[in-house]
N, CA, C and O atoms as a MOPAC input file, in Angstrom:
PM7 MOZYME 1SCF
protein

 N     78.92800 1    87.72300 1    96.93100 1
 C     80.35900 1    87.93900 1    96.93600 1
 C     81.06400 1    86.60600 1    96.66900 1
 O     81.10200 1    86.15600 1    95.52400 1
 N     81.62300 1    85.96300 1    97.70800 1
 C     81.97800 1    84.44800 1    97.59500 1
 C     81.13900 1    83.53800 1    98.67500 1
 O     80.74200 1    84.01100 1    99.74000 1
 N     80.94100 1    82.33100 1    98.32000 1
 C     80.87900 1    81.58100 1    99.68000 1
 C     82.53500 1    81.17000 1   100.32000 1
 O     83.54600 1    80.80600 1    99.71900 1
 N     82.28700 1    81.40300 1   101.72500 1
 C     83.47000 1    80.96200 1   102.41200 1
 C     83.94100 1    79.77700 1   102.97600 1
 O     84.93000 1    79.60400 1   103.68700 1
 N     83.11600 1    78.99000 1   102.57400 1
 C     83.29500 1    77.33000 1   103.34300 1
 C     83.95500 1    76.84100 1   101.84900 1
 O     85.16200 1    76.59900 1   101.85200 1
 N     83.19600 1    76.68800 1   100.56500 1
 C     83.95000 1    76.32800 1    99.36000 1
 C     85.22000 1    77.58500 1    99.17400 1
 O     86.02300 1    77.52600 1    98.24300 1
 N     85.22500 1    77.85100 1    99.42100 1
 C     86.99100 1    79.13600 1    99.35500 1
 C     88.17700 1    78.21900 1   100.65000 1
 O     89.30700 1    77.79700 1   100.40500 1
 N     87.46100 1    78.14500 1   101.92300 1
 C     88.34100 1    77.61500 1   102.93600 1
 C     88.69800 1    76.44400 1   102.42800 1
 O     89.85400 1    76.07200 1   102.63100 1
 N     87.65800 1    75.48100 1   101.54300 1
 C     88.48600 1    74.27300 1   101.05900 1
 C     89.28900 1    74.10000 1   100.21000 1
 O     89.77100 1    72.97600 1   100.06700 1
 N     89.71400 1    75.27600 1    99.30500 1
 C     90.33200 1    75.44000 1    98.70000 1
 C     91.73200 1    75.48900 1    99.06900 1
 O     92.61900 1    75.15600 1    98.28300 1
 N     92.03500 1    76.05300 1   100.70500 1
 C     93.32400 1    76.11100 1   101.25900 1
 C     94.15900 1    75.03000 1   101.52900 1
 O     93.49700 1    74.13900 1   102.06000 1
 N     95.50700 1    74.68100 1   101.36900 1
 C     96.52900 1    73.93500 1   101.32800 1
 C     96.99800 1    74.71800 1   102.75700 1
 O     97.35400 1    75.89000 1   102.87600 1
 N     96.86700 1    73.57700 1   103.90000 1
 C     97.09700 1    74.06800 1   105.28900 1
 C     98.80300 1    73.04300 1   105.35400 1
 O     98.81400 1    72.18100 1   104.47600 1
 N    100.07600 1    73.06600 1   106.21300 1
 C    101.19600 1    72.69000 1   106.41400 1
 C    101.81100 1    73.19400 1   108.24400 1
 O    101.61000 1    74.28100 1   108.78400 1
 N    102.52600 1    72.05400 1   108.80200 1
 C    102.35900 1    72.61600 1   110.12200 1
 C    103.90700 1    72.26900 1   110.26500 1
 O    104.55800 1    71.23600 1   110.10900 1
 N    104.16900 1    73.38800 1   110.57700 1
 C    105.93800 1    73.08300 1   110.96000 1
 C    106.13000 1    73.62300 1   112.10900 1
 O    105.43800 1    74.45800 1   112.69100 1
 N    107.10900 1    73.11600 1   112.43100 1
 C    107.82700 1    73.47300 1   113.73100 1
 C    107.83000 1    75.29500 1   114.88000 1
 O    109.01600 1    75.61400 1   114.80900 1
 N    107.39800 1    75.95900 1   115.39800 1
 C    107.55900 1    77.17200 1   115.82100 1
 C    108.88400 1    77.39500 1   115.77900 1
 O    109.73200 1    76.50900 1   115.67500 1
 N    109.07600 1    78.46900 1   115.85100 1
 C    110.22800 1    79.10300 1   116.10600 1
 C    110.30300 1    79.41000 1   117.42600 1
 O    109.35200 1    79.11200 1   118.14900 1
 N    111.54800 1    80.11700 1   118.00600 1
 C    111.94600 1    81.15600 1   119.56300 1
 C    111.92300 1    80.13300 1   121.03300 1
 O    112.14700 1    78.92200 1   121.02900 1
 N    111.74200 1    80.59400 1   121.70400 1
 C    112.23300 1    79.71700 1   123.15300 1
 C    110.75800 1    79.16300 1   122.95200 1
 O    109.84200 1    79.52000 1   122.21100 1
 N    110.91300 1    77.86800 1   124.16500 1
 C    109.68200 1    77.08600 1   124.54000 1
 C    110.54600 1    75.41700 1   125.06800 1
 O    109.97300 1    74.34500 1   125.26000 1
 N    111.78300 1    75.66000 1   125.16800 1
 C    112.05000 1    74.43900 1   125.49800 1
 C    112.20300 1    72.81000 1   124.49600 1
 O    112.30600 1    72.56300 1   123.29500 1
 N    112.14800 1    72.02200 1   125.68400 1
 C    112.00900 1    70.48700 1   124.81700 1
 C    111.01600 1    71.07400 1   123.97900 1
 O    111.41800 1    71.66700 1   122.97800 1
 N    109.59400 1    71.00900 1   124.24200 1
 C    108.31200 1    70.88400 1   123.46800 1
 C    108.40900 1    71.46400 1   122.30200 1
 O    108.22800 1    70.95800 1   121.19500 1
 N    108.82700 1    73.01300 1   122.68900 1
 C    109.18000 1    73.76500 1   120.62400 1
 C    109.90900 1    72.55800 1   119.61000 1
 O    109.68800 1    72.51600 1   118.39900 1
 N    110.88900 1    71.51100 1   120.39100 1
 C    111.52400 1    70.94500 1   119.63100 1
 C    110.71800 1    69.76800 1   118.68500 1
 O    110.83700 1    69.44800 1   117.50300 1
 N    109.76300 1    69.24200 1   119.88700 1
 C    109.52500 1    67.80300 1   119.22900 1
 C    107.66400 1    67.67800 1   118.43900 1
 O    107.04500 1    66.71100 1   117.99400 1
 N    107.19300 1    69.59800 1   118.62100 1
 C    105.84800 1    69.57600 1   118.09900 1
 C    105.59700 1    70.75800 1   116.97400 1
 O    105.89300 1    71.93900 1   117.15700 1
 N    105.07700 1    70.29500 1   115.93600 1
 C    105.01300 1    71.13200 1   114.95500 1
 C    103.20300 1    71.93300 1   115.22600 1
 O    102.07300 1    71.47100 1   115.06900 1
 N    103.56600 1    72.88300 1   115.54800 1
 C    102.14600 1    73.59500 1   116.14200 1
 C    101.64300 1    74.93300 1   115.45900 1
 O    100.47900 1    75.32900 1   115.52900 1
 N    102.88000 1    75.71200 1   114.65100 1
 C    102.69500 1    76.71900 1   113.37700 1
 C    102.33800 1    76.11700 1   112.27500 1
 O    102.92000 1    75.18500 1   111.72000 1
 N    101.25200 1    76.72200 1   111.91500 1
 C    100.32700 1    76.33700 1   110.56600 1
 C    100.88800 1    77.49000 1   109.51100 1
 O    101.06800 1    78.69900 1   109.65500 1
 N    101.10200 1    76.52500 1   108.30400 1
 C    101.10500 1    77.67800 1   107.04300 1
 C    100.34400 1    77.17700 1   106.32900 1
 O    100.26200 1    75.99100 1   106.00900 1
 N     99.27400 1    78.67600 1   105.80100 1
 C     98.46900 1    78.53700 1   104.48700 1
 C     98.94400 1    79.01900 1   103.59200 1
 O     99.71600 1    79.97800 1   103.58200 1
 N     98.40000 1    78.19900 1   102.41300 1
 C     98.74800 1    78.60400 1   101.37300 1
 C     97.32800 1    78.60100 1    99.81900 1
 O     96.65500 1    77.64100 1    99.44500 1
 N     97.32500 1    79.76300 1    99.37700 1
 C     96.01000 1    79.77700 1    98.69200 1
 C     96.56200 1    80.48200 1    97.19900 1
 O     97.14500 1    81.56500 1    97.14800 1
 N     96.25500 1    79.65200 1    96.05300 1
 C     96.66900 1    80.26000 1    94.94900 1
 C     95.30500 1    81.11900 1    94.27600 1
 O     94.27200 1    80.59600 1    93.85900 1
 N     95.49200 1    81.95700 1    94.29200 1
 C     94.41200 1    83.27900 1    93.24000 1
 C     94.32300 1    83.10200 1    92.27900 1
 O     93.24200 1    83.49100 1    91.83600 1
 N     95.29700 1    82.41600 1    91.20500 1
 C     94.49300 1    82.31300 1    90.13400 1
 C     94.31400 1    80.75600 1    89.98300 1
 O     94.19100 1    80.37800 1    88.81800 1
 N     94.28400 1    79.94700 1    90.79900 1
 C     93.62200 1    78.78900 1    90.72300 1
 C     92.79000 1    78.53900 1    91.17400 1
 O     92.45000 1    77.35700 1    91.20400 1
 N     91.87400 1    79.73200 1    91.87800 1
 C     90.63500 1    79.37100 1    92.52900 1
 C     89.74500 1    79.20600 1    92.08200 1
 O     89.57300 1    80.10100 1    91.25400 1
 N     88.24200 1    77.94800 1    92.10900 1
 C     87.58300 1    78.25100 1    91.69400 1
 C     86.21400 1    78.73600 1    91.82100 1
 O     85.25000 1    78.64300 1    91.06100 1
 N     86.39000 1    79.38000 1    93.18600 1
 C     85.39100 1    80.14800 1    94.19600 1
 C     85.38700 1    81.42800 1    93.37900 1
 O     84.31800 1    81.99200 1    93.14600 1
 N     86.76200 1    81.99800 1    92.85000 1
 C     86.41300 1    83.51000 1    92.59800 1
 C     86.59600 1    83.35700 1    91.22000 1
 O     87.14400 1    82.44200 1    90.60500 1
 N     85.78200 1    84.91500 1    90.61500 1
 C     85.54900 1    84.99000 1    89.40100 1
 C     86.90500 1    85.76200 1    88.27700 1
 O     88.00400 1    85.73900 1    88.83100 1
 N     86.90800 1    86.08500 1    87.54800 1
 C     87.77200 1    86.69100 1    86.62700 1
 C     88.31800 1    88.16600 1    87.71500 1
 O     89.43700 1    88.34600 1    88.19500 1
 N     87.48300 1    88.75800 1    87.80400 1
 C     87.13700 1    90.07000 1    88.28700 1
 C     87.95200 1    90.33800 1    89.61600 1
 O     88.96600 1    91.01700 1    89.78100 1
 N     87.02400 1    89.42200 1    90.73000 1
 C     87.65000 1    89.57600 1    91.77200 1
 C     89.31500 1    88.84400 1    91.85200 1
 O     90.05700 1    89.24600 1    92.74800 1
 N     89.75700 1    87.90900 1    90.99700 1
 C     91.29700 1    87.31000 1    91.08500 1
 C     91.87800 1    88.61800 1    90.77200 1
 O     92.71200 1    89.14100 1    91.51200 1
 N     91.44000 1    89.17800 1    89.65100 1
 C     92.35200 1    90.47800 1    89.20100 1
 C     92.63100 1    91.45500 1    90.35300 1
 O     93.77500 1    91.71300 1    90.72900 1
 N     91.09900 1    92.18500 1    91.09600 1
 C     91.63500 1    92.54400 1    91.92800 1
 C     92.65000 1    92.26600 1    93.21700 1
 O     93.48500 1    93.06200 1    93.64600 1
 N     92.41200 1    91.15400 1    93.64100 1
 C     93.37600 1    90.78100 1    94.50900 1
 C     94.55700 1    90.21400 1    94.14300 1
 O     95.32900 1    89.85900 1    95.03300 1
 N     94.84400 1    90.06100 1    92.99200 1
 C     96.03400 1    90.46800 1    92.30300 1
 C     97.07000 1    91.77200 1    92.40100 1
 O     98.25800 1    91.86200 1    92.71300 1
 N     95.82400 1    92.96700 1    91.89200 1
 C     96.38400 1    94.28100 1    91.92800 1
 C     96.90700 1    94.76000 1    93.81000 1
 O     97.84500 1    95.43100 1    94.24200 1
 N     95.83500 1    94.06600 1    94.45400 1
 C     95.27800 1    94.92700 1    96.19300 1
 C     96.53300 1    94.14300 1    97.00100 1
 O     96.87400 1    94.80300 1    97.98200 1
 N     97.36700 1    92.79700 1    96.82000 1
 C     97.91400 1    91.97600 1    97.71100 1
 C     99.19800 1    92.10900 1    96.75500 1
 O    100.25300 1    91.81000 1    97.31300 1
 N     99.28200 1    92.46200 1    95.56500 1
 C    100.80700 1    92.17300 1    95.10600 1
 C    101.66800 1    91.85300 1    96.01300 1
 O    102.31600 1    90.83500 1    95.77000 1
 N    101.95800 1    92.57600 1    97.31000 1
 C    103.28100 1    92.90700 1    98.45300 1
 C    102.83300 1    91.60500 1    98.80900 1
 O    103.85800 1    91.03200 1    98.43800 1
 N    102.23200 1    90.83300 1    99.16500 1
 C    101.85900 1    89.88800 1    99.52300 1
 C    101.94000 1    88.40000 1    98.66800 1
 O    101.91300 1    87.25700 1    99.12600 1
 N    102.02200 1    88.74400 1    97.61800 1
 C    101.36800 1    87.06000 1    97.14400 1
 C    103.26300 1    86.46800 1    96.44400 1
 O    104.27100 1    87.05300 1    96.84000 1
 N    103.33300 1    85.26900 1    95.41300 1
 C    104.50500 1    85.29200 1    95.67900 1
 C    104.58400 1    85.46900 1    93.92100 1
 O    103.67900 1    86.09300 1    93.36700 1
 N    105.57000 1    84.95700 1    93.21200 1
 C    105.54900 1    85.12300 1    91.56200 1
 C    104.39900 1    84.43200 1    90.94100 1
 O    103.72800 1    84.92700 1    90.03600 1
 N    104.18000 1    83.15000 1    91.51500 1
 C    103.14900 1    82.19100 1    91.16000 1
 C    101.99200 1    82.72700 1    91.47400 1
 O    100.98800 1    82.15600 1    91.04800 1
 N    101.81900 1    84.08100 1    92.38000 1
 C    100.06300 1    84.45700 1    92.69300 1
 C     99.77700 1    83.37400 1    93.82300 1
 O     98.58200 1    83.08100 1    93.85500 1
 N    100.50100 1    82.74900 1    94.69100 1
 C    100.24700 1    82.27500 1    95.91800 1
 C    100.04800 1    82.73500 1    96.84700 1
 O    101.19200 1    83.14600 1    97.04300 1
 N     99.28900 1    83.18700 1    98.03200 1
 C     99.13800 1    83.73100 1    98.64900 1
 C     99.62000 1    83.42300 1   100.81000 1
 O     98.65700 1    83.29600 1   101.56600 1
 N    100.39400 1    83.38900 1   101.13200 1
 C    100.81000 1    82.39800 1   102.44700 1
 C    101.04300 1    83.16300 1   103.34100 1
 O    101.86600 1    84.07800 1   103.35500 1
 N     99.94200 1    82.64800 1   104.57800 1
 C     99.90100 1    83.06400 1   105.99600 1
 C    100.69400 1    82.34800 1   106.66000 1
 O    100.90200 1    81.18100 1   106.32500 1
 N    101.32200 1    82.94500 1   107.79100 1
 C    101.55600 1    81.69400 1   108.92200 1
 C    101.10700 1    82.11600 1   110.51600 1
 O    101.62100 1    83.15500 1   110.93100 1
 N    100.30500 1    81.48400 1   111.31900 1
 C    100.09000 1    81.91400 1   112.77700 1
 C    100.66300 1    80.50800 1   113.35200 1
 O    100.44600 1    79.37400 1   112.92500 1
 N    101.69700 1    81.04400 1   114.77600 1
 C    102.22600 1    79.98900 1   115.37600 1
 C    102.21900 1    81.16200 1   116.61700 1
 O    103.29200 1    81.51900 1   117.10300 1
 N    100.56300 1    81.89200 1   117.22300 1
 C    100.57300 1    82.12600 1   118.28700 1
 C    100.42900 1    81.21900 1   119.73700 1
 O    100.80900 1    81.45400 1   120.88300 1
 N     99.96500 1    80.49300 1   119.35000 1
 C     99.39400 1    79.89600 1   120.46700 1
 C     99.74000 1    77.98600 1   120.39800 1
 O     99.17000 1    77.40000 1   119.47700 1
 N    100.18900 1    77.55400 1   120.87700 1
 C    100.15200 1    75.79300 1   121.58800 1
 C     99.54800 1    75.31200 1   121.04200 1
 O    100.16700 1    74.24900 1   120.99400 1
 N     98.35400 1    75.09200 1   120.24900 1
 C     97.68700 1    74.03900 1   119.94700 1
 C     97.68700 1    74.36200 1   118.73900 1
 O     97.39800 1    75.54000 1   118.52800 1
 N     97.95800 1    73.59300 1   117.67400 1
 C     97.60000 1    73.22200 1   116.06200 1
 C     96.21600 1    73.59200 1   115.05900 1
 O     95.98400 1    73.94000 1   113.90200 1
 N     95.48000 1    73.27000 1   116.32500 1
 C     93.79600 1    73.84600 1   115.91500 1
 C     93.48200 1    75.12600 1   115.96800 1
 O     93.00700 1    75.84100 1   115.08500 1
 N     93.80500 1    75.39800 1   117.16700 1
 C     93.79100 1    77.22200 1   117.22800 1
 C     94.46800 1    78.05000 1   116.36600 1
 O     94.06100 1    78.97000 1   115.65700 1
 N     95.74200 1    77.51100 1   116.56100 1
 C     96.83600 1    78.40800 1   114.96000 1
 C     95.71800 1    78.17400 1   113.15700 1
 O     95.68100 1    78.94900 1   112.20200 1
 N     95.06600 1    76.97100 1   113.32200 1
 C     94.63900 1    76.93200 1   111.72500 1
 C     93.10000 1    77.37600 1   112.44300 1
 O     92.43100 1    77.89900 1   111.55200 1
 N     92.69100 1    77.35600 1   113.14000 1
 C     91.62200 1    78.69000 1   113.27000 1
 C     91.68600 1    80.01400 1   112.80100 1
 O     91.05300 1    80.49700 1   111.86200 1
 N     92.55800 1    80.59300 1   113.58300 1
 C     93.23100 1    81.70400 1   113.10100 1
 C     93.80900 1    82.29800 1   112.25800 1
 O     93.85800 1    83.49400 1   111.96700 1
 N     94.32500 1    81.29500 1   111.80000 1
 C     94.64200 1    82.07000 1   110.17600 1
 C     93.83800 1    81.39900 1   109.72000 1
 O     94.73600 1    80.58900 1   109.48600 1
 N     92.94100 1    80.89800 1   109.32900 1
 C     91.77700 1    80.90500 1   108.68800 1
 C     90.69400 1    82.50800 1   108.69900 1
 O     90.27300 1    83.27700 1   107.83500 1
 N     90.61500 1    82.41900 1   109.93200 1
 C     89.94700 1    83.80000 1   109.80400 1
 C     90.53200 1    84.96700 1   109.59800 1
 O     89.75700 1    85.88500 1   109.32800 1
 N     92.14700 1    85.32300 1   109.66000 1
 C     93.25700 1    86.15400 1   109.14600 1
 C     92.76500 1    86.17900 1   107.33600 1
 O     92.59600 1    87.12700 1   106.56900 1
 N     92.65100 1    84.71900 1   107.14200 1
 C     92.85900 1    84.83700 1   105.59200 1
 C     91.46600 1    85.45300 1   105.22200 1
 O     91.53800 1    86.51100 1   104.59700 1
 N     90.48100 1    85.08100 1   105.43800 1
 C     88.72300 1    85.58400 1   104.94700 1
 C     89.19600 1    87.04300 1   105.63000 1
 O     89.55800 1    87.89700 1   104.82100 1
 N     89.21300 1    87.27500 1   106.55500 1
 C     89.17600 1    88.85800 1   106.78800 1
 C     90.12300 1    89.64000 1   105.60700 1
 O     89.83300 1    90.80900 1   105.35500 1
 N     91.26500 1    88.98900 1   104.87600 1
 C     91.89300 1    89.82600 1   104.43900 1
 C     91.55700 1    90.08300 1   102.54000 1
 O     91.89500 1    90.92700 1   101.71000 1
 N     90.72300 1    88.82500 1   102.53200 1
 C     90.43600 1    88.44800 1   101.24600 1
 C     88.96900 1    89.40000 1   101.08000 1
 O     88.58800 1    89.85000 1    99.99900 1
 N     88.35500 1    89.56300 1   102.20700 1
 C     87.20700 1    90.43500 1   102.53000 1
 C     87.81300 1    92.26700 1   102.11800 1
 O     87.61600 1    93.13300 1   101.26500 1
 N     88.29800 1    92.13600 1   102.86800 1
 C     88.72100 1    93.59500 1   103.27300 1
 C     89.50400 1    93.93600 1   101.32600 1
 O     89.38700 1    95.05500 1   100.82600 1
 N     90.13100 1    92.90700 1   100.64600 1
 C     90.75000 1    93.26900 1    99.65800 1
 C     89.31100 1    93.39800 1    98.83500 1
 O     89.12700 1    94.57800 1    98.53600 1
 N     88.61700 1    92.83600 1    98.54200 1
 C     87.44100 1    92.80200 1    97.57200 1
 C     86.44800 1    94.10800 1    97.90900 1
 O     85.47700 1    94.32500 1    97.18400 1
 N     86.66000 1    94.69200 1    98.69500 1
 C     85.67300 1    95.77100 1    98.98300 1
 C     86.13900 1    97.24600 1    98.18200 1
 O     87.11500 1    97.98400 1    98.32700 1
 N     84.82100 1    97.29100 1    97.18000 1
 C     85.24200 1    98.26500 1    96.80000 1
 C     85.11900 1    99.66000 1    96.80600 1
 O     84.06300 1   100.22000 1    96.51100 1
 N     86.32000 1   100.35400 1    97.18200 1
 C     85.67500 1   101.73600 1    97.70900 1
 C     84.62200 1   102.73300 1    96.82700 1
 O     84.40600 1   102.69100 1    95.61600 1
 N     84.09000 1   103.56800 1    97.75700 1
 C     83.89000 1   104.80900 1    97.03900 1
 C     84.02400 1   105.46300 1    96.57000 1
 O     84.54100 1   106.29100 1    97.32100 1
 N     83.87400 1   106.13200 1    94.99000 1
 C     84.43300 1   107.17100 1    94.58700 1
 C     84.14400 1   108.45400 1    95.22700 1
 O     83.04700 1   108.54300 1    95.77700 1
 N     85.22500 1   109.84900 1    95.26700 1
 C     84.86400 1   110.53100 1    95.68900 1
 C     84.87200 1   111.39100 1    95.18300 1
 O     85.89300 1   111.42500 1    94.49600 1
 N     84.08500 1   112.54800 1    95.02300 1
 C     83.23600 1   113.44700 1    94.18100 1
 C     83.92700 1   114.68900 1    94.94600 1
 O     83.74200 1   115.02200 1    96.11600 1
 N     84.77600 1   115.29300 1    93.98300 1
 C     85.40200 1   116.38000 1    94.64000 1
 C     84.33700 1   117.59700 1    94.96700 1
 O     83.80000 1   117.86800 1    93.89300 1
 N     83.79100 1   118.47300 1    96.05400 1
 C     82.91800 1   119.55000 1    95.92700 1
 C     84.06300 1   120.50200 1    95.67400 1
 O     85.24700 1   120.17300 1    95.59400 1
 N     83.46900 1   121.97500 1    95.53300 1
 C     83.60000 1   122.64000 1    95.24000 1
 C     84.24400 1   123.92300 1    96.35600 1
 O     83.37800 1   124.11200 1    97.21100 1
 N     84.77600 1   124.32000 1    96.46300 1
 C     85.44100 1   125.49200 1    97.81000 1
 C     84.38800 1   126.67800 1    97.83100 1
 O     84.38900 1   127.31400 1    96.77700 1
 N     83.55300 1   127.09000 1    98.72300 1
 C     82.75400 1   128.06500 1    99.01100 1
 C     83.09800 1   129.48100 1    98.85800 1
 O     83.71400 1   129.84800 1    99.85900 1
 N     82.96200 1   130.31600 1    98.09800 1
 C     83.67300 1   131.44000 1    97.84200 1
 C     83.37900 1   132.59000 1    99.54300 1
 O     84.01000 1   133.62400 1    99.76700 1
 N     82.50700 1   132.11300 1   100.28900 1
 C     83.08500 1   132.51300 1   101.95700 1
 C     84.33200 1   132.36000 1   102.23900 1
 O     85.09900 1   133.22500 1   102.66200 1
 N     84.73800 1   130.39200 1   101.83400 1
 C     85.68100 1   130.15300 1   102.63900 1
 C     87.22800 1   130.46400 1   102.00100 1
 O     88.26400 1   130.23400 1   102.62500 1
 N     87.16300 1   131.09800 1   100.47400 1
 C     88.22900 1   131.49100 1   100.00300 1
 C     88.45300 1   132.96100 1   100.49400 1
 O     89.55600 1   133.50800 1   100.50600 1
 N     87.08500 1   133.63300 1   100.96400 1
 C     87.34400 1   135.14300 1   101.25000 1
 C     87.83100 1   135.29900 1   102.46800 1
 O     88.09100 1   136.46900 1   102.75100 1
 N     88.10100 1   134.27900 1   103.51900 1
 C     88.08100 1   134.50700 1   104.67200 1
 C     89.86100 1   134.07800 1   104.80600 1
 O     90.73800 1   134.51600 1   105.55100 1
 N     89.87800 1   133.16100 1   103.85300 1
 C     91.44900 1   132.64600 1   103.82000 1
 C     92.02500 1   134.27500 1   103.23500 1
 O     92.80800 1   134.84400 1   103.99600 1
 N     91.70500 1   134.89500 1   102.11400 1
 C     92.33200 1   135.76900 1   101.49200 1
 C     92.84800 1   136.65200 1   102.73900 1
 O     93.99400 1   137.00300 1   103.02100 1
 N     91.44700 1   136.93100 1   103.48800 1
 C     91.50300 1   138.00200 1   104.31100 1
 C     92.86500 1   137.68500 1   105.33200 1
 O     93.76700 1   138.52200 1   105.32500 1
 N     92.97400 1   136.67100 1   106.06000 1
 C     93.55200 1   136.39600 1   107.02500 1
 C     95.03900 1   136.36000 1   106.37700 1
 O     95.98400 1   136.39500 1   107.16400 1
 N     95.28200 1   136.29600 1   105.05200 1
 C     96.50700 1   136.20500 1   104.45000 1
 C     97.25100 1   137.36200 1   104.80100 1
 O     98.29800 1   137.54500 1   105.42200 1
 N     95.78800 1   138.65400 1   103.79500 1
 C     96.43000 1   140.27100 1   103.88800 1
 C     96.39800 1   140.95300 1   105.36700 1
 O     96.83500 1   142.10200 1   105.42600 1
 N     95.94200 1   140.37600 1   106.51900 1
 C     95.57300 1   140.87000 1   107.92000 1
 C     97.48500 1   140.28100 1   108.58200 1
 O     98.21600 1   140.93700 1   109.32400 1
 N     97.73100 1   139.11900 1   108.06400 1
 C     98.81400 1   138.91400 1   108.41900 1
 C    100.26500 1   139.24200 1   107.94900 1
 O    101.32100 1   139.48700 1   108.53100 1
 N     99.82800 1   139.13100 1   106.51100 1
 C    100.65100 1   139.92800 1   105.62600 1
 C    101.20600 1   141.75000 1   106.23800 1
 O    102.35900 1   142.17600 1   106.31000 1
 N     99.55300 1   142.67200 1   106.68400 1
 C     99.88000 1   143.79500 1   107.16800 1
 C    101.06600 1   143.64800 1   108.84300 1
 O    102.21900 1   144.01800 1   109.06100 1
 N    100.31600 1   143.13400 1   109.45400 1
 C    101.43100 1   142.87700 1   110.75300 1
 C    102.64200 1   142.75200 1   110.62000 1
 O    103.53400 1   143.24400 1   111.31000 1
 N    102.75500 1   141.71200 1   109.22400 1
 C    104.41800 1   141.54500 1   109.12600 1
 C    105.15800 1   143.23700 1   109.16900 1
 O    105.95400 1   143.81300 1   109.91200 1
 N    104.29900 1   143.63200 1   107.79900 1
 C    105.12900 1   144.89300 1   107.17100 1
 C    105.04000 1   146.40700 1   108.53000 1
 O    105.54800 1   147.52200 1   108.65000 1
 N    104.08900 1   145.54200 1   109.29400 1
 C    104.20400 1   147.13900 1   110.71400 1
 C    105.25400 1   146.78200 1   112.01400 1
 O    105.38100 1   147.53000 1   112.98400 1
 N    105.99800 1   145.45800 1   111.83400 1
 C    106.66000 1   145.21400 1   112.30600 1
 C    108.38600 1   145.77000 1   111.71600 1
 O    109.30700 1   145.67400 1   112.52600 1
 N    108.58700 1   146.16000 1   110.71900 1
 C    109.82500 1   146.77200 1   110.09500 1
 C    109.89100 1   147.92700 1   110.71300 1
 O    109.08800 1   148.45100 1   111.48600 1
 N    111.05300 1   148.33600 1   110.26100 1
 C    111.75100 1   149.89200 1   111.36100 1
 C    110.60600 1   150.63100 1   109.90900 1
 O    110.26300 1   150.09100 1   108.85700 1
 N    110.30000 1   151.94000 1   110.42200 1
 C    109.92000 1   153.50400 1   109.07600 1
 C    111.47600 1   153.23100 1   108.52300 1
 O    112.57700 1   152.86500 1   108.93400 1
 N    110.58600 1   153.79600 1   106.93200 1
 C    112.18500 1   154.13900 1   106.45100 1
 C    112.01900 1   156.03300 1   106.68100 1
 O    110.97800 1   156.68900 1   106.65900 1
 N    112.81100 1   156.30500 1   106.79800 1
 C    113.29500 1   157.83900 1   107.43100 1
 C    113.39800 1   158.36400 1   105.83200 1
 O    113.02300 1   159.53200 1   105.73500 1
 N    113.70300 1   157.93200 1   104.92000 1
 C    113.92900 1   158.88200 1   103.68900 1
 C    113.30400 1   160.22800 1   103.37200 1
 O    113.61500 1   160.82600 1   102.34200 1

């Protein structure tokens, strides 16, 4: 598939400031990591797989085909670029996998007779539920 240690070096990591409450400290430590990984400048992946994750991440990537995470869960700098490190391989994983085709079968002519039946069984109830016409 790919190796993932030459792909991770490929990433352009940036650490800015968190956002939301936390006091002094949110102010004076930049502890949110953003990655940033361009797809068609990689040279871990092949023709094939850029295309697909082209097509699979569109909502995701930016005009340039850049691709950018950001985790600013947790206090420490290392843990946030842990984490989206493994955010990014899981998602680059999960995009390259390619499904199964699926082979439509065929409807069992039991299971169309049994639908028919239950149609006209319900169909009759309706029509014994009307007044007689008296004519």
């Amino acid at each position: 598939m790919f190796n993932e240690d030459v792909l991770v070096k490929e990433l352009t990591f940036k650490a800015v400031r968190s956002s939301g409450s936390g006091g002094q400290h949110v102010n004076k430590v930049s502890s949110k990591i953003e990655l940033f990984f361009s797809v068609n400048d990689s040279l871990t992946l092949d023709e094939a797989q850029k295309s697909t994750l082209q097509k699979k991440l569109q909502n995701r990537l930016t005009k340039e085909g850049v691709l950018i995470l950001q985790c600013g869960t947790s206090r420490s700098q290392h843990k946030n670029k842990d984490i989206v490190i493994q955010r990014f391989l899981k998602l680059i994983k999960d995009a390259l996998v390619e499904e199964k085709q699926r082979i439509p079968t065929k409807i069992p002519r039991a299971v169309i007779r049994k639908r028919l039946k239950s149609k006209r069984y319900n169909s009759e109830k309706k029509t014994n539920r009307k007044k007689p016409n008296v004519d």
